[in-house]
C-alpha positions, 0 to 999 in steps of 0.5 A, a space after each residue: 510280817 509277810 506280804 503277798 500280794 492279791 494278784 488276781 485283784 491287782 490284773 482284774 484292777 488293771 484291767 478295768 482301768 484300761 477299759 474305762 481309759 480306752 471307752 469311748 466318750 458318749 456322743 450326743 444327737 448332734 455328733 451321732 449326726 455329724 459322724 452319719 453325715 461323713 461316713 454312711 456309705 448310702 449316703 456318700 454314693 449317692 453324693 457321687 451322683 449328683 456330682 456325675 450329674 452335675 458332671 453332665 452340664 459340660 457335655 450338655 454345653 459342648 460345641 459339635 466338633 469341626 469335620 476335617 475331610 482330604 479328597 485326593 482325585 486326578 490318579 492316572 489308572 493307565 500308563 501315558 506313551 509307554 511310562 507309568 506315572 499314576 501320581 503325577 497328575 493327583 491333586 489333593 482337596 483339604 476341607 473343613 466342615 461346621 455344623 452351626 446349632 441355632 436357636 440357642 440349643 447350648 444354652 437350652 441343653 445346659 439349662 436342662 441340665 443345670 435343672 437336672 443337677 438341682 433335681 439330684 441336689 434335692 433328691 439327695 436331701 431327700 435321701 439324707 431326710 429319709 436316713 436321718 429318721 432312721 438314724 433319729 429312731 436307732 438313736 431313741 431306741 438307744 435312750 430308750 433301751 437304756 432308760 429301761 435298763 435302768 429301771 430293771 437294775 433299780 428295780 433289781 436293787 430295790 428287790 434285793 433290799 427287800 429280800 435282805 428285810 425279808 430274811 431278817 423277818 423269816 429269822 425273827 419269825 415274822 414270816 413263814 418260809 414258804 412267803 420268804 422263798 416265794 420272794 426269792 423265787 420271784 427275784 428270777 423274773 427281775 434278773 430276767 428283765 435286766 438280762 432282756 434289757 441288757 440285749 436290747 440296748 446291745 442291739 439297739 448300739 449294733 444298729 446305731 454303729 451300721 448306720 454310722 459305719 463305725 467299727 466301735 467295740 459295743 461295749 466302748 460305744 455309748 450314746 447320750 441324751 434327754 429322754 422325756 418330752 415336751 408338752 408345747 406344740 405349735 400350731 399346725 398351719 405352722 407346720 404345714 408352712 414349714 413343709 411347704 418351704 423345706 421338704 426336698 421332694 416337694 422342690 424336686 417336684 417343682 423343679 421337675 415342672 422346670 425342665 420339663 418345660 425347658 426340654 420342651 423348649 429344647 425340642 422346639 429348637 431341636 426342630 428348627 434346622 441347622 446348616 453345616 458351613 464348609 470350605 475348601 482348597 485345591 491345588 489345581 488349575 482353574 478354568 477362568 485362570 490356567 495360571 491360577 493352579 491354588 483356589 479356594 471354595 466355600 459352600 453352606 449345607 441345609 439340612 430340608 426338614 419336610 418330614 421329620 421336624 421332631 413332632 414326637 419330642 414335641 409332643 412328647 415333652 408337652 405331656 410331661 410338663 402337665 404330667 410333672 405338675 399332676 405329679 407335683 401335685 401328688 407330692 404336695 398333698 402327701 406333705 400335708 398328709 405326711 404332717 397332719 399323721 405325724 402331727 396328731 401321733 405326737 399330740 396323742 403322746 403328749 396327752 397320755 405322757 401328761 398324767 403320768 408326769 402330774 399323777 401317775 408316776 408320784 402315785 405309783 412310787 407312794 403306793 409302793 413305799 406306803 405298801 412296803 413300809 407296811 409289809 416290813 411291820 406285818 400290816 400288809 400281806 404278801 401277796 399286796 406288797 408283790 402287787 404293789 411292786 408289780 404296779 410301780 414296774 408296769 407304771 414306770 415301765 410304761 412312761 418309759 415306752 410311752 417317752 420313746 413312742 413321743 421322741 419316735 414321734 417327733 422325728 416322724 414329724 421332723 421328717 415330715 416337714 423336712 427339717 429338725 422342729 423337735 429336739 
């Protein structure tokens, strides 16, 4: 009895063991966020700037630096009976100047700057809300293209069997030639669909992996989660509450009033003058004491604000902070815009997914057996099986789209009150 072994099976076995041991486990919503949030490269350069915001509090607190000055005088120009001595009569004068800011223009500058890092904190939110839509969108894009995936290799398979009955028939008589090759030709269009499908959730993952910068194989990446709706929506006063207390531009813009009206503040006390204390020593003779050759001096220097007392600042940061109010404004009635949109496109699919869910889909899948059983025992023609079939794709194809459109939806509606109320 001699064995050989089937090597080509025994490397293709290999080998399909090693890309299952090497595929990547599917990952849910939560981890495909959590891997966004760690590696999307928008997303961390602009983290790295609220930290250079937040950076700039320390200059804004700083304190003006002393001045230090030497002045050396009584450097003889001409020699004295004959001899040359120029340094013998210099006398050196080191001094120490400060300027002293009143008003509290640190703890001012500070403030506004404080409010300028909390401003970036919320835009950055802001950023994340607007780049996790378009993470939520890949990532049901994913599921859908999946879902329809499936449903053309089923639809494929189901095919298959009625060509399978089909030939039996034409072998037995029951049909002509011409109907058993128009079944086959028609598989071309089911092999079409699956073939669309395929690329499409290929394209969906590639999309999904830019935002996630990650280098994963496509065909080790995969992504897993429930694709179908919820018909329970709360009210939409309840929504709008939740906007008002959690969409980062909102609070950015409420925070921007803030500092407006702390610069403001800022450019009073800029206004106000700051003397500059200095003192000095010397190393020469007094006049009052001709022993006493090491004084002391002190003055105070104050700047006279008659012309420029920082008007235009004044006026200026005046404007801003009713500006930054009407800007405030604006921001809050697009929340409420943004929700009532997002709102009404997610109840509109909720009302066309219920049918489907009750009728649609159950009638579409009796009509199609009911119309099957009867072709495969000649009590229906042809031409109403294909019909049949073709009625059951479209229904159930349109339940798949109509699902992606209510998830989409829903992350719309996520994105528009600024935190996940929707899974």
């Amino acid at each position: 009895m001699n064995f050989r072994p089937c090597w080509p099976g025994l490397i293709l076995g290999l080998l399909g063991a090693s890309s299952t041991s090497c595929a990547q486990q599917a990952l849910t919503w939560d981890q495909v966020k959590a891997q966004f949030e760690s590696n999307n490269p928008a997303l961390k350069a602009d983290a790295d700037n609220v930290d250079e915001t937040r950076a700039e509090e320390i200059t804004a607190y700083l304190r003006p630096n002393p001045q230090f000055g030497l002045l050396a005088d009584g450097t003889q120009i001409a020699p004295h009976d004959g001899v040359w001595t120029p340094f013998k009569g210099t006398f050196e004068q080191p001094s120490l100047s400060y300027l002293h800011e009143r008003d509290h223009k640190r703890e001012l500058r500070l403030e506004s700057a404080r409010q300028g890092t909390r401003i970036s904190e919320s835009e950055h939110e802001d950023l994340k809300r607007t780049l996790e839509f378009t993470l939520r969108s890949a990532f049901v894009q994913t599921l859908e293209a999946e879902a329809v995936a499936k449903l053309a290799q089923d639809d494929l398979d189901y095919y298959d069997k009625i060509i399978d009955i089909s030939r039996d028939r034409f072998k037995a008589g029951d049909i002509a030639s011409i109907d058993f090759d128009r079944i086959e030709l028609l598989r071309v269009q089911y092999e079409a669909e699956l073939q669309n499908a395929i690329v499409n959730l290929r394209t969906a993952k590639i999309q999904l992996l830019q935002l996630l910068n990650d280098r994963t194989p496509v065909a080790q990446f995969d992504v897993t989660g429930t694709f179908d709706f919820s018909d329970a929506l709360q009210p939409l006063d309840d929504f709008h509450q939740i906007a008002l207390a959690n969409r980062p531009d909102l609070q950015a813009a409420l925070e921007t009033i803030q500092q407006s009206e702390t610069n403001h503040k800022l450019a009073i006390a800029n206004g106000s003058t700051d003397p500059t204390f200095s003192a000095w020593y010397t190393y020469n003779s007094s006049n009052n004491n001709p022993d006493g050759i090491q004084t002391l001096g002190a003055g105070m220097n104050i700047p006279l604000r008659i012309f420029d007392r920082n008007q235009g600042e004044k006026q200026r940061t005046q404007i801003d902070i009713d500006r930054s109010r009407q800007a405030s404004e604006a921001v809050r009635a697009q929340v409420f815009s943004d929700v009532d949109t997002a709102y009404a496109e997610v109840a509109s699919n909720i009302a066309l997914l219920k049918p489907y869910r009750a009728q649609y889909n159950a009638q579409a899948l009796r009509v199609r057996d009911t119309v099957t059983y009867s072709y495969e025992h000649g009590g229906a023609s042809l031409m109403d099986f294909l019909n049949a079939q073709s009625d059951f794709r479209q229904v159930q194809l349109a339940y798949a789209q109509l699902i992606g459109s209510y998830l989409t939806a829903a992350a719309q509606l996520n994105l528009a009150v600024g935190r996940e109320v929707i899974q």
